[in-house]
C-alpha positions in Angstrom: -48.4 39.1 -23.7 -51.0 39.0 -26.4 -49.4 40.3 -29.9 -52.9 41.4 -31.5 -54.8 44.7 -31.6 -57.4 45.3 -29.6 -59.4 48.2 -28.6 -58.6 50.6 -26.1 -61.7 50.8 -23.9 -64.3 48.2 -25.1 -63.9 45.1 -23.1 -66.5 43.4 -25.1 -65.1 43.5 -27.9 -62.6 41.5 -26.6 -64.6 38.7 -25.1 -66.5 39.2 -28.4 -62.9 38.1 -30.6 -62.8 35.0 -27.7 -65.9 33.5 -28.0 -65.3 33.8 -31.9 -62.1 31.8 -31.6 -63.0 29.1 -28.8 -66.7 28.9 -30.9 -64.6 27.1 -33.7 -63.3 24.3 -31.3 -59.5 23.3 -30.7 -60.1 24.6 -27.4 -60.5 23.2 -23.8 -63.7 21.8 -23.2 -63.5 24.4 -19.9 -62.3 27.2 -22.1 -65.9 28.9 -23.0 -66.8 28.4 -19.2 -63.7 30.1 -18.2 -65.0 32.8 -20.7 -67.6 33.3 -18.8 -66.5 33.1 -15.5 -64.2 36.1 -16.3 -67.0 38.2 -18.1 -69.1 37.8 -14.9 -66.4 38.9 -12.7 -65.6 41.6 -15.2 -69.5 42.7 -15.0 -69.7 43.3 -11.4 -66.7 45.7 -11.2 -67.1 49.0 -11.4 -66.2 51.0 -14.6 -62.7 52.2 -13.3 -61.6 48.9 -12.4 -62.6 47.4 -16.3 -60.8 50.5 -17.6 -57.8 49.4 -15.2 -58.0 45.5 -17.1 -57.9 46.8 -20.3 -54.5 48.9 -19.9 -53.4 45.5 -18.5 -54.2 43.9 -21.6 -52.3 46.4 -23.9 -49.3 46.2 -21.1 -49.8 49.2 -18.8 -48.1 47.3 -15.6 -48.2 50.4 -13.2 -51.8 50.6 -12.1 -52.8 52.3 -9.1 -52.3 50.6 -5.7 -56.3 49.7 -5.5 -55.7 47.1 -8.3 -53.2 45.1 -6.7 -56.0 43.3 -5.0 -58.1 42.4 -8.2 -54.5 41.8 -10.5 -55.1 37.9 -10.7 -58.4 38.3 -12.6 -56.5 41.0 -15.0 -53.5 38.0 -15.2 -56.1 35.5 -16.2 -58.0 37.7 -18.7 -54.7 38.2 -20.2 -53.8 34.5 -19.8 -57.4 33.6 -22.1 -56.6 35.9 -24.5 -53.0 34.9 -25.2 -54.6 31.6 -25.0 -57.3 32.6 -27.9 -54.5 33.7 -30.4 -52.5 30.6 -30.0 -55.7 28.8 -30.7 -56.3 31.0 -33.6 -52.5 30.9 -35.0 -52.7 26.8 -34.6 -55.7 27.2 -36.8 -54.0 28.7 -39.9 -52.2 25.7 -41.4 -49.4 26.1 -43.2 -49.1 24.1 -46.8 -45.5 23.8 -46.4 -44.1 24.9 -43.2 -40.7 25.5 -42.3 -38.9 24.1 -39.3 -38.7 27.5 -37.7 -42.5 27.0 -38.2 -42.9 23.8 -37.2 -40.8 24.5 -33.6 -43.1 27.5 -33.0 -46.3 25.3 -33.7 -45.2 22.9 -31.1 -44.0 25.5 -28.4 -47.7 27.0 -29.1 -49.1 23.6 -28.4 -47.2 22.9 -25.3 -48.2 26.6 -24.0 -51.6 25.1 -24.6 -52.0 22.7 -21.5 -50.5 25.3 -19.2 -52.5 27.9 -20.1 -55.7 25.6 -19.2 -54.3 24.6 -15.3 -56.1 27.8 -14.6 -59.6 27.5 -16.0 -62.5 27.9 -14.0 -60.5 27.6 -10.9 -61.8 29.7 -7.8 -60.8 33.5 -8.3 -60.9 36.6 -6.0 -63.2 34.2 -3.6 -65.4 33.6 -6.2 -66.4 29.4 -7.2 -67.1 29.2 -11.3 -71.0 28.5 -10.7 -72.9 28.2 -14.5 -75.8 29.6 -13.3 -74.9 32.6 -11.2 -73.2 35.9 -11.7 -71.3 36.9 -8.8 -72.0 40.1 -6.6 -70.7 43.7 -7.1 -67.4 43.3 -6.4 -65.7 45.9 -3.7 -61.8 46.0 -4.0 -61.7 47.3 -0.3 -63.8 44.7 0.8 -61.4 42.3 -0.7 -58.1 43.6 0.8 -60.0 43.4 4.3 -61.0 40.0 3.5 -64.5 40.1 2.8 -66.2 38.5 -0.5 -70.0 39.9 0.5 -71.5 43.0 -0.2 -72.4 45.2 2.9 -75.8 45.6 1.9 -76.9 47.8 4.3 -74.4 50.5 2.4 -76.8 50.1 -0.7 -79.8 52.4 -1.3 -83.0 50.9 -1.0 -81.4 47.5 1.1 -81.0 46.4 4.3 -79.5 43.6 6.7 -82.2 41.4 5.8 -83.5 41.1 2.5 -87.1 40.2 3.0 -87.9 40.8 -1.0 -86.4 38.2 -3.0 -87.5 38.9 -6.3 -90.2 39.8 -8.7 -92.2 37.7 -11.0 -93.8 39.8 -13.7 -97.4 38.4 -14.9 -98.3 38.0 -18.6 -101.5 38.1 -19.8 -102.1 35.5 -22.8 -104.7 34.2 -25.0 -103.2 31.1 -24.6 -101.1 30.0 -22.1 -99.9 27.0 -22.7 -98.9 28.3 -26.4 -96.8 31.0 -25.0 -95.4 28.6 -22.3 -94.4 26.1 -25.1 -92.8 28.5 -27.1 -91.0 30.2 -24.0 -89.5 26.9 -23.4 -88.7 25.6 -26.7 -87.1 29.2 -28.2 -86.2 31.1 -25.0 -84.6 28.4 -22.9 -87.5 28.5 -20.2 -88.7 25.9 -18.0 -92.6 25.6 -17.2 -94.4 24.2 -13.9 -98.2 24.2 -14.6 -99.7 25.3 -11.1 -103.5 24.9 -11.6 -104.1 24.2 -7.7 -103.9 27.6 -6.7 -106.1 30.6 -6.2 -104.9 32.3 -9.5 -103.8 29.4 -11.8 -101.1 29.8 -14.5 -97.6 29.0 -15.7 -94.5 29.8 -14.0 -91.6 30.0 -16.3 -88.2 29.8 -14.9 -84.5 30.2 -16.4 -81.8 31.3 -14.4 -82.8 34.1 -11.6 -85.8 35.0 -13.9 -89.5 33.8 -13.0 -92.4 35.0 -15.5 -96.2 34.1 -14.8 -98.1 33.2 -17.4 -102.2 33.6 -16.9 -105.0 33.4 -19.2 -107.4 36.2 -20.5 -110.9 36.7 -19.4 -112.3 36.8 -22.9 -115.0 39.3 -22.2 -112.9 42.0 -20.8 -109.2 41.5 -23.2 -110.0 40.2 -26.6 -107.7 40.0 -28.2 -104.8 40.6 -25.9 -102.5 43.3 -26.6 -98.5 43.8 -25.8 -98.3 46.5 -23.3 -96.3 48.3 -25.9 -99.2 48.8 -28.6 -101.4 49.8 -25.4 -99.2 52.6 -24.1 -96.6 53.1 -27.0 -93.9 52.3 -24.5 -90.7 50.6 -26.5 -90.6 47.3 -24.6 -93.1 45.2 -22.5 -91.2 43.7 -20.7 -86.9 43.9 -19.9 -84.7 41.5 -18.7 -80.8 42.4 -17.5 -78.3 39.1 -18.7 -74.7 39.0 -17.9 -73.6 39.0 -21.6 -76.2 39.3 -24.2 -73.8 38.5 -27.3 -74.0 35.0 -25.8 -77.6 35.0 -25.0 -78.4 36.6 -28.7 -76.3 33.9 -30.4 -78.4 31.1 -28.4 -82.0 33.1 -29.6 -81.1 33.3 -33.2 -79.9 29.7 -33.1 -83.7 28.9 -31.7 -85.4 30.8 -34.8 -86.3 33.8 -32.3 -87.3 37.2 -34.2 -84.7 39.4 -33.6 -86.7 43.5 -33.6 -83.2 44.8 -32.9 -79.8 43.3 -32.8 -76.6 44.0 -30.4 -75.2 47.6 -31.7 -71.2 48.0 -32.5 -70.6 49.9 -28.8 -69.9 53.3 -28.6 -66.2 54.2 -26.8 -67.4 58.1 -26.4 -70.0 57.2 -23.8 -71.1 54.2 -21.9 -74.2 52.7 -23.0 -76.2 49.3 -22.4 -75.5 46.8 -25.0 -79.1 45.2 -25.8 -81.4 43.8 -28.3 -85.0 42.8 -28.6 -86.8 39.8 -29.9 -90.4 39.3 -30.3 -92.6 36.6 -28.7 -95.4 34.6 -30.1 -97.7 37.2 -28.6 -96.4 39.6 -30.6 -94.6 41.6 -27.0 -91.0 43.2 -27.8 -88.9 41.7 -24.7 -85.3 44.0 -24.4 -82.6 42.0 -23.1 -79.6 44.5 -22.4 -76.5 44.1 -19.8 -76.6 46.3 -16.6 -73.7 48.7 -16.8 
């Protein structure tokens, strides 16, 4: 069981200590993926069943009988963070150890290897996928064997999904400037579509598609963010699966950060988020759906 403090209710905080500790290497080369399998799968459960994880982690074994289905992700969670504090004890090296020292070192390593059998190995019928976060996850539908969400039970759904997903348009002075710097900074990949009845830029990253078009000079010049139009905060808002992550990548990429992750707040739930600016001056919010 892991011997460190950690807080009562915040799970990010703890995935916040692990990417910390596996970001310094030592680790698996599977161990950040598992990271964020977990995180994913964490995501899509409701708030009860997070709350139920983290009295695993602090060694609450009596959880209510709708857990017992979802226990192996709680085991593994607790299996990556036991795994992080070995990493991060290994990492503190002794000038002159003693043999007691030296035997608990090696036990540590050896716990190492079969800690990481389990990585990114299938989990609750989910596949580790890089790309995509998994569905809501429905403890009932799990004990009855089902691993897809009844989507006729969700408001505004049906059987058959005939919308697919949305594709906001961006008006810019310059397109292909935008596009270059959507690519280079934000992670974006750009197909130039000039054959069609509206031509523009599609940029593409993950489940998100933004069009990019260019401004009739006469009627927008120069073109102005949404925001400074209408005074709105954002102009445009994009849900991630874990923003810490995404922020790090940003700030790596020289992307101006408007406002950074905020320390969460245990007395009430709120979306953890931060903006950046693009090279068209818009305020873009990136924030995790809770």
């Amino acid at each position: 069981m892991p011997q460190a403090q950690y807080p009562e209710h915040d799970i990010n905080q703890v995935f916040d200590y692990i990417h910390t500790i596996l970001s310094f290497g030592n680790a698996a080369e599977n161990a950040l993926d598992e990271m964020s399998f977990l995180n994913r799968l964490f995501s899509a459960l409701p708030v009860e069943a997070v709350e139920y994880g983290m009295q695993f982690l602090h060694g609450k074994k009596d959880l209510p009988k709708a857990c017992d289905e979802i226990l192996p992700l709680y085991i593994r969670f607790v299996n990556l963070v036991d795994y992080c504090e070995a990493i991060d004890i290994l990492g503190q090296i002794p000038s002159q150890p003693s043999p007691e020292e030296l035997k608990k070192r090696i036990e540590l390593h050896q716990s190492l290897e079969e800690r990481e059998k389990s990585f990114c190995r299938p989990l609750l019928g989910f596949t580790f996928n890089n790309e995509k976060a998994p569905d809501k996850i429905d403890p009932e539908k799990i004990a009855s064997g089902s691993e897809e969400k009844n989507a006729s039970e969700e408001e505004g759904s049906s059987n058959l999904h005939l919308m697919d997903g949305t594709a906001p348009v961006l008006v810019c002075s310059d397109p292909l400037k935008t596009s270059s710097f959507y690519e280079t900074h934000l992670g974006f990949h750009a197909t130039h579509l000039d054959d069609e009845s509206m031509p523009h830029i599609r940029l593409q990253r993950d489940n998100i598609v933004i069009l990019l078009v260019k401004a009739d000079s006469e009627k927008a010049s120069p073109v102005l963010p949404v925001r400074e139009l209408y005074g709105i905060p954002y102009d445009l808002y994009i849900y991630c699966a874990e923003p810490m992550l995404l922020q790090m990548e940003l700030l790596n990429n020289g992307v101006k950060l408007i406002k950074t992750l905020e320390d969460a707040d245990s007395s009430k739930h709120e979306n953890r988020e931060f903006v950046i600016e693009d090279i068209d001056r818009r305020h873009i919010c990136f924030s995790q759906m809770m």
